[in-house]
N, C-alpha and C positions, 0 to 999 in steps of 0.2 A: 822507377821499378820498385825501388822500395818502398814509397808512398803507397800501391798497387796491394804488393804485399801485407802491409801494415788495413788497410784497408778490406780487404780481403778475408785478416785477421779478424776485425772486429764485425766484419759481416758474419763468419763462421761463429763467434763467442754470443752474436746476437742470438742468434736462428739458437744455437744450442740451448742457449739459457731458456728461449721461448718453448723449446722443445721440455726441458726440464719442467717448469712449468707448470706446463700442460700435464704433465706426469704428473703432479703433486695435487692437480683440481681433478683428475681422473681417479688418481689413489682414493681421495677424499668421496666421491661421486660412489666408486665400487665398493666402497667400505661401508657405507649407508645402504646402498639396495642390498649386499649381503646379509647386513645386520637385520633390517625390513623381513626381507624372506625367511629369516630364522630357521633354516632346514641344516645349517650347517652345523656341527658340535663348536663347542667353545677352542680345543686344542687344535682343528683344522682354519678356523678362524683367527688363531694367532698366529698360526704356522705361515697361512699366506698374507697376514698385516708383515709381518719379520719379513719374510720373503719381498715387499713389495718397498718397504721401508729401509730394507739391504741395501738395495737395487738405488731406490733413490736415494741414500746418502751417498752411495760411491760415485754416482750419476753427478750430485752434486756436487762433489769435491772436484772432481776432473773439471765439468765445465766451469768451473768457479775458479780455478787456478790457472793466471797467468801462463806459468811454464808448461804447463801440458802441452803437447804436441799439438798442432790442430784436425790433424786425420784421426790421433786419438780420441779427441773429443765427438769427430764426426760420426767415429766407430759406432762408438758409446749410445748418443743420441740418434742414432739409425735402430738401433736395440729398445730404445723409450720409444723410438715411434711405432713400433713393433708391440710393445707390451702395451703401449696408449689403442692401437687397433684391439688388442685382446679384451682389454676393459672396457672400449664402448661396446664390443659384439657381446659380451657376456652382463652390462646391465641391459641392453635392449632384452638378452634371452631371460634375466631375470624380473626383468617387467612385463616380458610375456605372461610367464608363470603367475605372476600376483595377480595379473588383468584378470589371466583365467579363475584362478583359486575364487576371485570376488565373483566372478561372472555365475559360477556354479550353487554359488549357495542357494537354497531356498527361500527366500525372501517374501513370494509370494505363489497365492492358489491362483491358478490361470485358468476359469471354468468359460469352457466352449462351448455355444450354444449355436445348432445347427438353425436354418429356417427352410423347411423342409416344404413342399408342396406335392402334389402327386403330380405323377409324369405327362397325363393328358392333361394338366389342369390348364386352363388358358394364359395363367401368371408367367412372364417369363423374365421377370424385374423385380427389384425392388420397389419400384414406381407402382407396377399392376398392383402390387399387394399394401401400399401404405392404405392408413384410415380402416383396413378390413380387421375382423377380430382375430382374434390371436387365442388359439390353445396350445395348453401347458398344463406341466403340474408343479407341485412346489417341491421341487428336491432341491431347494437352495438354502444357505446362510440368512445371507444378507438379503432378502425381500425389496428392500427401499431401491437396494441397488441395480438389481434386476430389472425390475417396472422403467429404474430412471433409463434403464440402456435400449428394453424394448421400445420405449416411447419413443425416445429420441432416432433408431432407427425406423420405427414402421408406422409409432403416431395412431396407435389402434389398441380398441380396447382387449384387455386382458381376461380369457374366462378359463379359471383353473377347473384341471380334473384331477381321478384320486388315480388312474393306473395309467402309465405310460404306454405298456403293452399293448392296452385296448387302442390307445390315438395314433398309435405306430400303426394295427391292425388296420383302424380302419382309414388312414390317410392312403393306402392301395388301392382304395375305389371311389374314394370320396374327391372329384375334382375342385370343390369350393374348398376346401379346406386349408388353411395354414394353420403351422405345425413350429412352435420351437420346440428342439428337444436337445435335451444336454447329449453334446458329441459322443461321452459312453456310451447310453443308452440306444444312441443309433449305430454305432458301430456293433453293440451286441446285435441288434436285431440283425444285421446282415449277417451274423455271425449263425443265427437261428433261423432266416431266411434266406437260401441262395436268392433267390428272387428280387428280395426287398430291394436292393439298389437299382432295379433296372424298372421298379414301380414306382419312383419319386425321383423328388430333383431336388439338390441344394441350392438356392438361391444366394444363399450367403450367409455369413457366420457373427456371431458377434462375442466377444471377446472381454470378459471381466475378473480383473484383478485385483486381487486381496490379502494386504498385508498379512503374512504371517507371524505372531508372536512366538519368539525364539525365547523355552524354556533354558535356565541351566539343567543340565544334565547332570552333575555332581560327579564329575567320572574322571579321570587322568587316562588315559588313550595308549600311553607308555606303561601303564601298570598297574591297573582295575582291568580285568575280560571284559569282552561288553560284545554286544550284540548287532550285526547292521542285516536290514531287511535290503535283498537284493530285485528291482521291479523291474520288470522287463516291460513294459508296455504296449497293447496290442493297438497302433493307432494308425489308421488313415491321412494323419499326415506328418508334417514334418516339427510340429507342436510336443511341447508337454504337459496337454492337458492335465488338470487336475482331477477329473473324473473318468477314466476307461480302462479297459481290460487290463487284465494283468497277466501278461500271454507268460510273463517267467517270474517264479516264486521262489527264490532261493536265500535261504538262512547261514551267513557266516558268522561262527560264534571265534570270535578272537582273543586268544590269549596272549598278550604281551611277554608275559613273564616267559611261560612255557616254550613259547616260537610255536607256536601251535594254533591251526585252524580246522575248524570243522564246516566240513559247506551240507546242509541240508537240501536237497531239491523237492519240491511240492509241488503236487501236480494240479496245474492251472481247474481242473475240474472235478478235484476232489470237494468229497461231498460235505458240507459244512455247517454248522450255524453260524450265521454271519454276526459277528458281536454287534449286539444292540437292537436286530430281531428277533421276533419267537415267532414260532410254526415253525413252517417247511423249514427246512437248510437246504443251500442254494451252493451251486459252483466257487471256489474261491475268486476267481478270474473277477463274477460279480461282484466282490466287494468292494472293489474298483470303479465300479459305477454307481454303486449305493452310496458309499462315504469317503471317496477321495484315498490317499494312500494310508489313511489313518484309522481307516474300516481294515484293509489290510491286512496292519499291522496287528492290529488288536483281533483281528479272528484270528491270526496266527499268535499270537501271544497266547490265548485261551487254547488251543491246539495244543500248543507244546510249551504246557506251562513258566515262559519265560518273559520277560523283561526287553522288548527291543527299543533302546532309545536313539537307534539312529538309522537311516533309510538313504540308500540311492536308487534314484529312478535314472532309467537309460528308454530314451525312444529305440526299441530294436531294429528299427532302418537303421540307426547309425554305425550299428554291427558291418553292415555293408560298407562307409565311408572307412572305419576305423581298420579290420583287414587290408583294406585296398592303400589305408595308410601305410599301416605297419609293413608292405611288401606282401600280403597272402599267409595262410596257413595250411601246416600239413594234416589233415582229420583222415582218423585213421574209421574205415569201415568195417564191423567185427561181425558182419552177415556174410555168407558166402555165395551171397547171388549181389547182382551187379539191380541199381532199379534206379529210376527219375525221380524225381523229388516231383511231390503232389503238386506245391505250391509255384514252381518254377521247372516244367519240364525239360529245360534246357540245362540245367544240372544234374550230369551223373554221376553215381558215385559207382566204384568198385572195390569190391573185396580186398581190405588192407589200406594203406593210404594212398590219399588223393591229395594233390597242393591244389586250392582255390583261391578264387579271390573273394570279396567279399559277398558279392549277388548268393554265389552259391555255399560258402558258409551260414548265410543266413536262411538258406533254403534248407539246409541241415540241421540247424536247429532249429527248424518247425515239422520238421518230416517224422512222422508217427503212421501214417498209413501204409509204410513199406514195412513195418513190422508187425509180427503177430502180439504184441506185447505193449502196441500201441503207444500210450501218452507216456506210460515207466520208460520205454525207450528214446522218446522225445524227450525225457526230464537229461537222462545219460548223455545223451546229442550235446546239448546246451551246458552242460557241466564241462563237456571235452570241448566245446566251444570258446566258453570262457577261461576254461585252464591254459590254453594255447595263447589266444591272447592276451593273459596275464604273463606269462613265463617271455612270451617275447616284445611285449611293452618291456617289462623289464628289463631286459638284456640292455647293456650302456651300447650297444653298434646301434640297436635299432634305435633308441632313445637319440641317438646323435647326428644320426642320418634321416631321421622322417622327424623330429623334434616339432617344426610348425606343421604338416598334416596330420600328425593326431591329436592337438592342440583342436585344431580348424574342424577334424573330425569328431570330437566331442561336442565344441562349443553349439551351446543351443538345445542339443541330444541330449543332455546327461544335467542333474542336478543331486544334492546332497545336503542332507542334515547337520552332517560332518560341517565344523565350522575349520576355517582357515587356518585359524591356531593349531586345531586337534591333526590336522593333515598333514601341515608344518613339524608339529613335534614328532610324529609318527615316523614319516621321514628322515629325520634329525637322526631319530633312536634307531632305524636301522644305517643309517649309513657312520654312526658312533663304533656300534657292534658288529655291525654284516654277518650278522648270525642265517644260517641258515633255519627256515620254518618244514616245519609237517603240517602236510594237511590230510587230510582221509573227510569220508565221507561219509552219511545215515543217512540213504533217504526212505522216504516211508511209501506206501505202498496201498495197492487197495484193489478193489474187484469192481467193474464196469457192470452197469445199468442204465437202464432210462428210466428215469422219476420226475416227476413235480417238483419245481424250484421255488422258494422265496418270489425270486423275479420274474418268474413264466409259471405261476400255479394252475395255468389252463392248459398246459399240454405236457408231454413227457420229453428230457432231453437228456441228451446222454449225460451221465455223473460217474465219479470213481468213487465208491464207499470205502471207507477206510480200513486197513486192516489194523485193530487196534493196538497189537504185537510189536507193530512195526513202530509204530508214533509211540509206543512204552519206550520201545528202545532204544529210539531216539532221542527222548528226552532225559534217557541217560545217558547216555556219550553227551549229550549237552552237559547237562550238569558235570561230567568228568572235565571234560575241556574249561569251564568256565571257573572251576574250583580255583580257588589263588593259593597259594603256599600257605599261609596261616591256619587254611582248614584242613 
């Protein structure tokens, strides 16, 4: 019996010790991915090394010492295996977050190139169409690279042209014809044709990526204002192309110091010089088809004389993934008639709030036709849009309860200029202070026409002229918010 006992003993002092252990290559394990993710301040970071280093010298000493009881020891080491579950669940959730942070950056242009053919045309392959010619124009970079990817899928000669409108135009009646055209420029035209999709056919896509050189910025994120272009993207599929519409244009000028933001909204089809051409001025939405998000930017730099050195682009289908993450939102309707959303008849809204999910939150912020006030009301939608889902991403209930669906609801949707560090610290800085921020809003404003575009100089499309009042104004509340304390 004693033998048994004694036996017994050293089985329980085994397991304990291996149990301790484990605690001390786990401590070691979560102390490194916290350090890694750098979101934590230094005082909260020592707070839970103490705490974990507490734990395990008291841990140690009991099962390390002969005369302790052996229930007490069991106690003990039921409690490390207990904080050993806690420490693996929370570096997997903190290797999530890196995986994502890296996943997001912008690294590279992904320019989409559709191969378009007309709907009778007798092509219904890739096959029918290799060895035939191929029109195009050159709205590319990189030339070499282009040719090499047309080659290699169609193996047919290349004969450029100067307007894309006109090969758009006439791929509707021309059945011999193939057609690459960058995924913007065809999504606009559907945009400008209800028609055009149901007069051609996509055959298939081809797909080219190009490193991005990452400038310094010269900016600290915790305490220089600074500027991020917000892109909503008007695209066809589940991609983030480099070149298409910019169906949401919203400017947050953030000041660290202050706890202060200003959100700008601009209205996809205000009227513009697009930086880098002369003549007409064209929609902004096109500048996103003309030069990537860096046409963009820079027409809205020129607009409202500022400095944007940092951009997130969001595919707006993921608007629908990320609601339906988060649980739904409540979008409050400030018209006093009840109507369907254009884009999704199957969403209605009624006077005052409605809870949705995502399908028809994203039908709300595209809806402009149910107001007399048109696209300024479509700007307002999307502003209460994203306010909602900013206030309740952030909320720690929702954060902890949907943590991997809006991870998974992101990933692929959304990328950013913002580098890992600058997102890290940011985070860091509010969760140091937990300060609360102000935000308010300037958006600008303007009066509806149909004109001649840059991009469509042959016909008239609807445009919003600007009211210049309004884009003054704005560029002073910019300037107030972006001021740092020394000036």
């Amino acid at each position: 019996m004693a033998k048994k006992r004694t036996s017994r003993k050293k089985n329980i002092n085994l397991v304990t010790r291996i149990i301790w252990g484990l605690s001390i290559i786990m401590m070691v394990i979560l102390g490194y991915f916290i350090f890694k993710a750098n979101v934590l301040p230094l005082k909260y970071f020592i707070l839970i090394v103490i705490i974990l280093v507490l734990f395990l010298a008291i841990h140690g000493l009991i099962v390390m010492k002969k005369s302790i009881k052996s229930w007490i020891k069991m106690t003990v080491s039921v409690i490390g295996v207990l904080f050993i579950a806690l420490e693996i669940f929370a570096v997997f959730k903190i290797n999530d977050v890196l995986s994502f942070l890296d996943k997001i950056q912008a690294r590279y242009e992904v320019n989409i190139y559709n191969i378009v053919v007309n709907a009778n045309s007798p092509y219904q392959s890739l096959e029918d169409v290799k060895d035939k010619t191929i029109q195009t124009v050159k709205d590319f970079e990189d030339l070499d690279l282009f040719e090499k990817n047309v080659h290699e899928k169609l193996n047919g000669a290349i004969e450029y042209q100067e307007n894309i409108v006109e090969l758009l135009t006439q791929i509707k009646t021309d059945t011999e014809m193939v057609l690459v055209v960058n995924s913007g420029n065809y999504d606009a035209m559907i945009e400008n044709d209800k028609d055009f999709e149901k007069e051609v056919r996509v055959l298939d896509t081809i797909e080219i990526k190009i490193k991005i050189e990452q400038e310094d910025k010269n900016l600290n994120v915790t305490k220089d204002p600074f500027v991020v272009y917000l892109s909503g993207i008007d695209t066809r599929s589940n991609y983030l192309p480099s070149r298409s519409l910019s169906d949401v244009n919203i400017i947050l000028a953030i000041n660290p110091v202050k706890k202060k933001i200003l959100m700008i909204h601009i209205p996809r089809d205000y009227y513009v010089q697009i930086h880098g051409t002369t003549g007409l001025r064209d929609k902004l939405t096109h500048a996103g088809t003309i030069g990537g998000i860096e046409a963009s930017m820079s027409t809205i730099e020129d607009l409202l004389e500022i400095e944007i050195p940092y951009y997130v682009r969001v595919n707006f289908n993921a608007v629908v993934k990320l609601v339906d993450a988060i649980g739904g939102i409540n979008i409050y309707s400030d018209v006093n008639y009840t109507f369907n959303c254009w884009t999704d008849n199957g969403c209605t809204f009624y006077p005052g709030y409605n809870s949705v999910g995502g399908r028809c939150a994203l039908a709300f912020a595209r809806e402009r036709h149910a107001y007399d006030s048109g696209d300024r009301h479509r700007g307002e939608n999307q502003e209460q849009v994203m306010q909602l889902i900013i206030n309740k991403v952030s909320s720690s209930s929702t954060l902890i309860a949907n943590y991997n669906q809006i991870l998974n609801a992101l990933e692929g949707t959304f990328e950013t200029s913002l580098s890992s560090e600058e997102i890290t610290n940011l985070v860091k800085m509010q969760i140091n202070d937990m300060a609360s921020w102000t935000m308010e809003t300037a958006n600008v404003d303007g009066t509806g026409a149909n004109l001649p575009t840059y991009s469509y100089p042959g016909q008239n499309l609807y445009v919003m002229e600007p009211k210049m009042e309004t884009v003054e104004s704005a560029i002073q509340k910019l300037n107030e918010v972006l001021e740092t304390p020394d000036e």
